[in-house]
N, C-alpha and C positions, 0 to 999 in steps of 0.2 A: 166569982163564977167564970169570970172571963179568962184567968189565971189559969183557974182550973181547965178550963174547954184546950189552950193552950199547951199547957202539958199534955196531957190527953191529946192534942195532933200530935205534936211533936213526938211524943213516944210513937205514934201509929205510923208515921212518915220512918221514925227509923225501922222500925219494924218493917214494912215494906221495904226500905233499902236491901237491911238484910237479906228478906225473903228474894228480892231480886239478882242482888250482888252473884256473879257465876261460880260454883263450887270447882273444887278441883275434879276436872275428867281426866286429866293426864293418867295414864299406866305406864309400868317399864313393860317390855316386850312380854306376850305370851310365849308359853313354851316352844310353841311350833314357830313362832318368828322368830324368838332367841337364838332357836336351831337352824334359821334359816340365815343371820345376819351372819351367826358365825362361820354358816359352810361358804358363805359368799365371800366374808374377809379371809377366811382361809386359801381360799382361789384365788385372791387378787386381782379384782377385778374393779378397777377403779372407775366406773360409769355405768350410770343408765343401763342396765338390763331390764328384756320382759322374760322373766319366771315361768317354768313351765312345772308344775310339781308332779312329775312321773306316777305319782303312788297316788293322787289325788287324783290323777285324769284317768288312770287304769280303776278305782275303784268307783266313778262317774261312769264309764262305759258299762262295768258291770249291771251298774244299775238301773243301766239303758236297754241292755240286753234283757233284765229280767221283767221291766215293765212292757216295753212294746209288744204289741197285742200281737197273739199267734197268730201267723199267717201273712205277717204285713212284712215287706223287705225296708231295712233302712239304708239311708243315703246319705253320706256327708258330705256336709256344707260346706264346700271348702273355703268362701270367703270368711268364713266365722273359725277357722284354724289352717290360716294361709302358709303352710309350709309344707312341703314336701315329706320328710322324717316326721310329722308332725300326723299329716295324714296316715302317711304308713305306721306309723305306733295303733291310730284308732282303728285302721282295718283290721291289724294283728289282735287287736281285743275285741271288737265287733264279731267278726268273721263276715264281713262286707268288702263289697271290691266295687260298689255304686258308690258314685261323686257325684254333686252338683256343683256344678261352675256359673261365676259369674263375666269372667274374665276373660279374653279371648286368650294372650302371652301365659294365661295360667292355664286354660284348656291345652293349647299346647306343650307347653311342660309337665303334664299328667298324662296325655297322650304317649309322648316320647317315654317317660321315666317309668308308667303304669301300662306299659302298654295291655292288660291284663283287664282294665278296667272300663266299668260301663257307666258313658257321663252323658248328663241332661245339662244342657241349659237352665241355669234359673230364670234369665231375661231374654227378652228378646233383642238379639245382637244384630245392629247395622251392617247390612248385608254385605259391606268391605270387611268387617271384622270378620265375617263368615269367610269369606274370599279369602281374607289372608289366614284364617287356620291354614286353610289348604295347600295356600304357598308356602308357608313355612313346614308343612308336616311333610317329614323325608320321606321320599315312594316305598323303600325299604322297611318302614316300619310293620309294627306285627299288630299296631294297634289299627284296626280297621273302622275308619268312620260310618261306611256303610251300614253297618250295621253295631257298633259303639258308641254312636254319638248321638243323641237327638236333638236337634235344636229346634227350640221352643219358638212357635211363632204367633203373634197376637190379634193377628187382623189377617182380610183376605192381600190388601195390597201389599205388608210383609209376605205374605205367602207369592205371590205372581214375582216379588223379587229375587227371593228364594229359586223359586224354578227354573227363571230365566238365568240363573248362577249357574244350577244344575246342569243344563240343555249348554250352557259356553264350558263348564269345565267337562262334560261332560262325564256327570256321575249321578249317581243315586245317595236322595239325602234323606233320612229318615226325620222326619217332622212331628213333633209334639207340639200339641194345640193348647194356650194358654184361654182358660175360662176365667170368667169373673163370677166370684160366687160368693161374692159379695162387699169385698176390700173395697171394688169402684178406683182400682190403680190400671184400669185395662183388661183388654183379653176380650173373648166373645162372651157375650151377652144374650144374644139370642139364639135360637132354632134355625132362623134363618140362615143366619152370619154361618152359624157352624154346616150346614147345608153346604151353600157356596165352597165352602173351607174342603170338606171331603171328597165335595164333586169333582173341585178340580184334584186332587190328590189321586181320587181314583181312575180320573181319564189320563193321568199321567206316569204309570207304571214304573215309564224308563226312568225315570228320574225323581221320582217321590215315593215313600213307602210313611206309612199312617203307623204311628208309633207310638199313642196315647193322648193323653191330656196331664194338665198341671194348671190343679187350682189351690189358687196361697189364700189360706184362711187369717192371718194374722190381727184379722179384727176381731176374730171370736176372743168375748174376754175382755175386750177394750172399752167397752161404751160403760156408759153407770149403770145400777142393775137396773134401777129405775126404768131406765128408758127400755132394754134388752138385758136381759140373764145370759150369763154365758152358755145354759144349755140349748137356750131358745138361737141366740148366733149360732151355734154350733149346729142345729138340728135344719138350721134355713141353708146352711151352707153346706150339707153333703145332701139337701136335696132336689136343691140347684145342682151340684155334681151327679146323682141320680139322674135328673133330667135329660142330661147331655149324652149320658151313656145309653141310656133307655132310649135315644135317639139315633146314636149312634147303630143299635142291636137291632131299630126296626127300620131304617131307612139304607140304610150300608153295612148290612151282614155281612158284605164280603170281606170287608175292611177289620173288623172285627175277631180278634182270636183270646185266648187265653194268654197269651206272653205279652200283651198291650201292658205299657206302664200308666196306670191310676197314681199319675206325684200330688202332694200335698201335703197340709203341715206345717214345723217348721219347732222349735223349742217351746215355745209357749201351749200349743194344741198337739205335740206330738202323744202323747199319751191322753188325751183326750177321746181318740180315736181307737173304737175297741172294735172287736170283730165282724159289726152290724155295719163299719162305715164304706163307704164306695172305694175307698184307697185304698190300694194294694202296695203302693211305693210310699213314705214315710221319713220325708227330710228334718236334720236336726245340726246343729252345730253346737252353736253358744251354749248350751247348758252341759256340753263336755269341761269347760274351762270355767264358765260360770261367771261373766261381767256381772256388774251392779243390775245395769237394766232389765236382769234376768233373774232377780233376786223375787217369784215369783211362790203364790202357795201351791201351784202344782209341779214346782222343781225345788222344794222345800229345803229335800232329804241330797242335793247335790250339794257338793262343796265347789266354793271357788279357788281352781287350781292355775291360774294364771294371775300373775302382780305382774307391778310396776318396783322394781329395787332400782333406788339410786343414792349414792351415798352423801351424806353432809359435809359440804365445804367451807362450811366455818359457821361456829355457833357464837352467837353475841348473849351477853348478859343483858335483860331486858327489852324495853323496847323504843328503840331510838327513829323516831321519824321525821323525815325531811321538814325544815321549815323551821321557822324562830320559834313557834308554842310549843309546849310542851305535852303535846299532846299526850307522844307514845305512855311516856311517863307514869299520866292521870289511867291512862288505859289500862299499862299493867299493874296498877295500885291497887285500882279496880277490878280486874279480872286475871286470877293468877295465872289463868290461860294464857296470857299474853305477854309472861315475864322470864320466856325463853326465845330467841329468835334463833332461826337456822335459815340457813341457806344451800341450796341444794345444787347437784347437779344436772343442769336442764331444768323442764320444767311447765307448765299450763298442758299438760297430756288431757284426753277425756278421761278421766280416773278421779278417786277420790281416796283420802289419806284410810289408810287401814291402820297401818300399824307403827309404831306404838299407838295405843289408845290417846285420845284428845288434841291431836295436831288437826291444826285447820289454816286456811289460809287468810293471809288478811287483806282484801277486799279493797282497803281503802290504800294500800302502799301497792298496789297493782299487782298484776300476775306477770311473768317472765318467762321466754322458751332457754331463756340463759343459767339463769339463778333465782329459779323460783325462792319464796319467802316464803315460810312457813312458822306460825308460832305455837306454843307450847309450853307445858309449866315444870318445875323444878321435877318432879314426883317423877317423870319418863327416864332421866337420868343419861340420856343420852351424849354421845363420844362424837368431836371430828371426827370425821371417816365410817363412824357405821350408817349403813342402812335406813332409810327409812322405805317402807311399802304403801302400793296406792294399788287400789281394784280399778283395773279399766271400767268403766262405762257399758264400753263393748269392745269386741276384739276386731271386729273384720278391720277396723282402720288402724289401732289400736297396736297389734301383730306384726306390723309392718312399718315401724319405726325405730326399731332398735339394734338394725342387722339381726346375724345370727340370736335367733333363742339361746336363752340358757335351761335347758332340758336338766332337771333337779333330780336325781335319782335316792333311794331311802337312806344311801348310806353317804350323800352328801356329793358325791363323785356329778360331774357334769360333764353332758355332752351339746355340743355348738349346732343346733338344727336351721341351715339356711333357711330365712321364708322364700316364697314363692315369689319368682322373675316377673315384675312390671313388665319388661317389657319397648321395644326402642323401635320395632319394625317398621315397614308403611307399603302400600304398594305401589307400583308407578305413579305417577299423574296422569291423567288423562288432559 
């Protein structure tokens, strides 16, 4: 009996081994990255590029244009696709010439380069950062702050800072009011606050003009349903926007017109918002390029047209780890995922391995900005020198590490898209 109970573990312990033991996930490239490792080795381009895939980002706008609810204007994001050529490709498909900036060095280089274009603040900027747009924007430009620019401000003492900018350079700056409606990241909150906020805009003519509101929903959607449903966030939160504006119409009708920007939104909520909502302006970025973190069910039907290509610098057989034991060994005997190592160029990006299927990193031999380590199994077949691809995370930091883009075009041809100028300036000392 005891023999018997015996056997009987034994066969169940291997059986759970089995069942345990990890199958092969490796792949060799799908179509569309076979076709992308080879337009890449065909160009020669031995390092780290971010991928921009032309045919992928034009048929994301499309489908930008044909969701966004009639009558709402859209705005790009421009920290969520920080380059110049980058922007102007998504105006040329939009048919938008509205920005939102986060950035002051990038405000000013959309000013200079667009001078065409109508930009909002997305944050509110330290009133030296304000100051120095102005010092840096040439008098000769065609782009006009007066009425181009609105910057967002969040409280009344931001706003008295603001003014007294205005009254020393002595100009008129168009101010959009930051609400909170619901994030709880800032902005006004109350009737009152916003009161304060218009009164002094309106006793102040020469130098303040009332340009709207900007309230970022990006909770809607976020909490468990349990606690809130996304339609219940969504419904609290344009009617807290409601509120403001309904206060706005009865308290300061003179302030009030038909060309006031209503901003709000953002990838996650932007098609959320159909014709019944308070917002007339409509920001979006990320889900033109389509990071990980935006791998959402109301951006389903988007593709991610923006990688990380960098190519292998040497592949080892197995997997050999620092140290007398033998570890790597037992690892890869055990998990056939683990009985290819590569090594890359550069490396620990926000991104995570796309392609070939089954590479992953391994955790315990650490991560590297040098030569990251990557393992993976026989089945992906991969070469020194080709390609592997990683999906950013997100783009706005993401965008901005790799120099020039590589702008992907269908027939393989590439063109070099600067990102957007950081930035080096400062004002005097005081």
């Amino acid at each position: 009996m005891k023999r018997r109970t015996f056997v009987i573990g034994a066969v169940g312990v291997a059986a759970a081994a089995a069942w345990l033991k990890p199958g092969d996930r490796g792949e060799q490239y799908s179509e569309y990255f076979r076709g992308l490792n080879s337009a890449l080795r065909a160009q020669r381009i031995g390092r780290p590029v971010l991928l921009v895939d032309r045919e992928r980002l034009a048929a994301n706008c499309a489908l930008l244009n044909e969701r966004i609810a009639p009558g709402k204007a859209y705005r790009i994001v421009a920290k969520s696709l920080p380059s110049l050529p980058l922007i102007e490709e998504v105006m040329r498909l939009t048919g938008t010439r509205k920005v939102m900036t986060f950035h002051q060095p990038f405000t000013n280089e959309l000013a200079q380069k667009l001078p065409d274009c109508d930009i909002l603040l997305g944050k509110p900027m330290p009133v030296d950062a304000a100051e120095l747009f102005y010092a840096a924007h040439p008098a000769d430009s065609a782009f006009d702050p007066s009425t181009q620019l609105q910057w967002l401000v969040d409280s009344m003492p931001r706003l008295q800072q603001y003014l007294a900018l205005a009254q020393k350079l002595e100009r008129k700056l168009l101010i959009n009011l930051e609400l909170d409606v619901g994030l709880h990241r800032g902005g006004l909150d109350t009737l009152d606050e916003l009161d304060l906020c218009l009164a002094l805009i309106r006793d102040n003519p020469a130098h303040l003009t009332f340009a709207g509101f900007m309230g970022y929903d990006a909770h809607v959607g976020k909490l468990p349903s349990i606690v809130e449903s996304r339609e219940d966030s969504l419904r609290k939160s344009q009617d807290i926007y409601r509120r403001f504006v309904s206060r706005l119409k009865e308290q300061f009708p003179a302030l009030y017109h038909d060309k006031l920007t209503f901003n709000g939104a953002g990838s996650p909520t932007i098609f959320l918002h159909d014709e019944t909502s308070p917002l007339n302006d409509l920001s979006a970025g990320s889900c033109l390029v389509k990071p990980t973190d935006f791998d959402l069910d109301v951006l389903a039907d988007f593709q991610p047209a923006a990688f990380i290509a960098t190519p292998i610098i040497k592949k080892l057989p197995g997997l050999n780890m620092p140290g007398p034991l033998p570890l790597g060994d037992l690892w890869a005997i055990w998990d056939v995922n683990r009985r290819v190592t590569l090594f890359v160029y550069g490396g620990n990006w926000l991104a995570k391995p796309e392609s070939p299927a089954g590479l992953q990193r391994n955790s315990l031999y650490g991560v590297s900005s040098n030569q990251m380590m990557y393992n993976g199994s026989p089945s992906q077949q991969l070469r020194q020198d080709d390609f592997i691809f990683l999906r950013p995370t997100q783009s706005e930091a993401v965008l901005l590490q790799f120099g020039d883009l590589a702008a992907l075009a269908a027939d393989g041809s590439v063109q070099w898209w600067a990102p957007l100028e950081q930035g080096h300036d400062t004002l005097a000392p005081v």
